[in-house]
N, C-alpha and C positions, 0 to 999 in steps of 0.2 A: 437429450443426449449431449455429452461433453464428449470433447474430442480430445483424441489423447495429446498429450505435450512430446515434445521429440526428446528420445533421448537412447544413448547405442547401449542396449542391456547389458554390455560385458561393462558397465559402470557401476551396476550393484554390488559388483565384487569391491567397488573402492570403497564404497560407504560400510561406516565403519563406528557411528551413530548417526542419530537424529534429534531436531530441536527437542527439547525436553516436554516442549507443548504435546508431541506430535506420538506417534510410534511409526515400525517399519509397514508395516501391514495398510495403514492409513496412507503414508506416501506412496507407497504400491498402487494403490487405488486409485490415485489421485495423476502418476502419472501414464495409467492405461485410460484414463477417461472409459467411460461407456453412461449407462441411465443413470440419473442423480433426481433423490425426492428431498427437495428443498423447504422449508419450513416459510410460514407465512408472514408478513410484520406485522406488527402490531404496537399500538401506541393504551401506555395504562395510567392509571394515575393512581398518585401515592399523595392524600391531604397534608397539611400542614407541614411540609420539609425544607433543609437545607441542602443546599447543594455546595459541593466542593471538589476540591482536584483531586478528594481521595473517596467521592463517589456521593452518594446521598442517602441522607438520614432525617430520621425523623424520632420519636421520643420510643416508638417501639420498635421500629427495624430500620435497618439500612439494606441501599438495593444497588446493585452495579459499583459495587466496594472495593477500592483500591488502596488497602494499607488499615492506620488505624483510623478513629473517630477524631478529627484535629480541632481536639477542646480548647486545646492551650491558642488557639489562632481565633477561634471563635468568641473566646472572649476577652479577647486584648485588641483586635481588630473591626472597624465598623462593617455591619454586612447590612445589602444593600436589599430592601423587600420591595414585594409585587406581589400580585396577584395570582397571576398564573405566571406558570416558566412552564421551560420544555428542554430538557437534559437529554441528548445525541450521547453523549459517552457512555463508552464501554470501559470496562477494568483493562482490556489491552489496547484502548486507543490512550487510553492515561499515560501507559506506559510506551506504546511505540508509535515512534510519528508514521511511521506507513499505515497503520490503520487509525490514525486520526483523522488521514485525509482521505482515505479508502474507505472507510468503516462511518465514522463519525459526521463527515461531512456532506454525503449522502441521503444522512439518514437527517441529517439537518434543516433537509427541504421537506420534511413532515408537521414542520410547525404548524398553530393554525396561529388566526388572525390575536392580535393580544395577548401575545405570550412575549416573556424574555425568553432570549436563545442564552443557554447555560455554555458553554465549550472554556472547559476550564481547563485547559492541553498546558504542558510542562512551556515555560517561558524561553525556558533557553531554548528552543524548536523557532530560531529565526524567520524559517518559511512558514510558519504555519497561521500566521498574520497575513503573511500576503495571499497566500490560497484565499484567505476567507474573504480578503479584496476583491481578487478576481473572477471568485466566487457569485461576490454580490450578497454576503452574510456577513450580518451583521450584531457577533454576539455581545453581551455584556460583559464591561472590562473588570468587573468587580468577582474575584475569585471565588467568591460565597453571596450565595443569593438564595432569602428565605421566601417561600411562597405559599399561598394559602392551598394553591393546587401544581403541586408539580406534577409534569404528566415525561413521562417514560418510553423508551422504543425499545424492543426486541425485532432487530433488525439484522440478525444472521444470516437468515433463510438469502440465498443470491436468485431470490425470486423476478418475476418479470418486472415488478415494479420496482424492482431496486436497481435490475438491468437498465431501466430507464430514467432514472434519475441521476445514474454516475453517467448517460449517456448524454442528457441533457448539460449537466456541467463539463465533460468534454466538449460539449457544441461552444457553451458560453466561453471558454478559456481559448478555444480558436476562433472564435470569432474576430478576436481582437490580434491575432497572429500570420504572417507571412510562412506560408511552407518554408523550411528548409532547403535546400538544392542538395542536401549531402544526399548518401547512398545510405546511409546508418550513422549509428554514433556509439561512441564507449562514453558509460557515464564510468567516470573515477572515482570510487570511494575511497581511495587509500587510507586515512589510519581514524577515520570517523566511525562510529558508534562503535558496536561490539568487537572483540580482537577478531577480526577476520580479514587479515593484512596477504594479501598479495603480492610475494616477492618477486612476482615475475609483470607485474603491471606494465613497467615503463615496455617488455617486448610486446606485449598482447596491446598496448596502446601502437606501436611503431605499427606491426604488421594488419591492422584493422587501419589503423589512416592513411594508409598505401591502396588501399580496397575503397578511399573515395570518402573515410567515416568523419565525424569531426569524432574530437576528443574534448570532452567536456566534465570538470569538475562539482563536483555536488556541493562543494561550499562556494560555488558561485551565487552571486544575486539570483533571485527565482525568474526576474522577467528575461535576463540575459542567459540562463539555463533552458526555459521553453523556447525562445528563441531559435537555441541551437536544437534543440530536441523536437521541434515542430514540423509534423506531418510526416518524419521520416518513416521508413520500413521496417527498419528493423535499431533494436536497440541493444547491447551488452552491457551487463552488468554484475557486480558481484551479490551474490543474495543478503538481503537485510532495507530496512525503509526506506532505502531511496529508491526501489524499483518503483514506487508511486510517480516519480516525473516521468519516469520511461509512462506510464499506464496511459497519464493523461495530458501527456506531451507528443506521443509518436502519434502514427495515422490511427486511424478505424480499421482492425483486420492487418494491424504489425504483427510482428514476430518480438516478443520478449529475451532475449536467452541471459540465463543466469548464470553464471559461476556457480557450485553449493560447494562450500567445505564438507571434506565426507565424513566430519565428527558432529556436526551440525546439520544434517541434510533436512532440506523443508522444502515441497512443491504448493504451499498455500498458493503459491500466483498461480497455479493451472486451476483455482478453483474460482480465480479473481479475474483475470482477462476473457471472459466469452461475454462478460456486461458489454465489452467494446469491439466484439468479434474479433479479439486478437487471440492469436496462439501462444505456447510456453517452447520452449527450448532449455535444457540446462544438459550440463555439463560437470562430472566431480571432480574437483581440483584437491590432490594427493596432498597428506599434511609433510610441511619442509621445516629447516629450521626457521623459525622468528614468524612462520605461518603457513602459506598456500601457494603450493606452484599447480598453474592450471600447463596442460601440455597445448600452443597454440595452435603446431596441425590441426588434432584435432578439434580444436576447439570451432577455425574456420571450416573443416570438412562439416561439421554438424550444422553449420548458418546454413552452407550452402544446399546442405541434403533438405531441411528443412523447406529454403525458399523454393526450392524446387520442387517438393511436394505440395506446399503450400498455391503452387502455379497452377499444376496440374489436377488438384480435386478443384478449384476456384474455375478452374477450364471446363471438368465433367459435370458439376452443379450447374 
């Protein structure tokens, strides 16, 4: 059973699309929670292939393909061979660091003994070097690596064992951290990744740090970001990759809550937070000019209806 994520229904009226991944009827689903039949992992193997950052190939097919076959790299650049590898990527952790670190690194911890670890993620993703630090992963720095056996994970399914391997690297990433004292924190994304710019940040930042929260930037250093995001309760956010520090920076059993622009609406995190027994929150922030004004009232009435419910079935359990 998933539990539904918070969110006040006269908000479907704001939304007005949704991610293009996605449809209405799916997020529907996703934030009423109820029984979910989750698919299984599994690891395959595909002989003789190359791996690269736009997926992996071999002389008859390509598998977890993102973009085209990059020939012209492949043979003007030296590619590094082994024996065995083991490719974590997906076609959307390629593409979005939230599920490079949610998705891919995860799934990272299925290597066996004597493999190369493949994580061939977009360079400019600053963090996504340190995660793999922190992590305690350590993959090859060579963008293309051919192997006699590459082996593969289909690791969607947010099965129990996958519950417990993003659970395990939350354990390892706080092991090495000092709880916060804050009460919550606004992570800022102002004008990073996709245009989903927030004209009204700097009040929704004033009126949350008056409530005890810190305010914390996403193009901060990663160790001085967890830092500030460590073991709090609850976290704010505007939806899009960086809700992965909130995931694996707050407590075990925080509160999420999202911003969604209502031309873009996506609840994938209410399908992503119960690996950590955290719950979802979001909120639809109406389109303005130059982007997104969220309305603050209620933005605070919903934290609060939330941690409150949240008090109370955590009470009846």
């Amino acid at each position: 059973m998933q539990a539904p994520a918070y969110m006040e229904p006269s908000d479907w009226d704001r939304v007005i699309g949704v991610q293009p991944s996605t449809n209405l009827d799916n997020e529907r689903m996703r934030i009423a929670g109820g029984l979910r039949q989750h698919g299984g992992t599994i690891r395959y193997r595909l002989g003789d292939a190359l791996a690269t950052p736009r997926g992996v190939f071999s002389f008859s097919r390509s598998l977890q393909r993102h973009g085209p076959a990059p020939l012209q790299p492949a043979l003007a650049n030296p590619i590094q061979r082994t024996d065995r590898a083991f490719f974590p990527m997906t076609p959307v952790a390629m593409a979005y660091f939230g599920h490079l670190i949610n998705d891919s690194l995860p799934a990272s911890l299925l290597i066996q003994p004597g493999e190369t670890l493949c994580l061939p993620y977009n360079p400019s993703w600053h963090h996504g070097r340190a995660y793999c630090e922190l992590f305690g992963l350590s993959p090859s720095p060579a963008p293309m690596i051919h192997a006699r056996e590459m082996w593969l994970t289909d690791d969607r399914g947010m099965n129990t064992h996958r519950h417990a391997r993003t659970r395990a690297l939350h354990a390892k990433l706080h092991s090495g951290l000092e709880p916060s004292r804050h009460s919550g924190a606004f992570l800022r994304r102002g004008t990073t990744g996709a245009k989903r710019d927030l004209i009204n940040e700097n009040a929704v930042a004033e009126v949350l740090a008056a409530r005890g929260y810190a305010i914390c930037d996403v193009t901060s250093p990663l160790p001085e970001l967890l830092a500030t995001l460590a073991q709090v309760p609850v976290v704010v956010t505007v939806e899009g990759s960086q809700w992965v520090h909130a995931h694996f920076g707050a407590a075990l059993g925080a509160l999420i809550v999202v911003i969604n622009p209502c031309d873009t609406f996506n609840a994938l995190i209410a399908d992503m937070v119960p690996a950590l027994d955290q719950r979802m929150a979001t909120i639809v922030a109406d389109k303005a000019e130059d982007g997104y004004h969220v309305d603050v009232q209620r933005l605070v009435a919903l934290i609060d209806r939330a941690q409150d419910d949240m008090v109370r079935t955590s009470r009846l359990s």
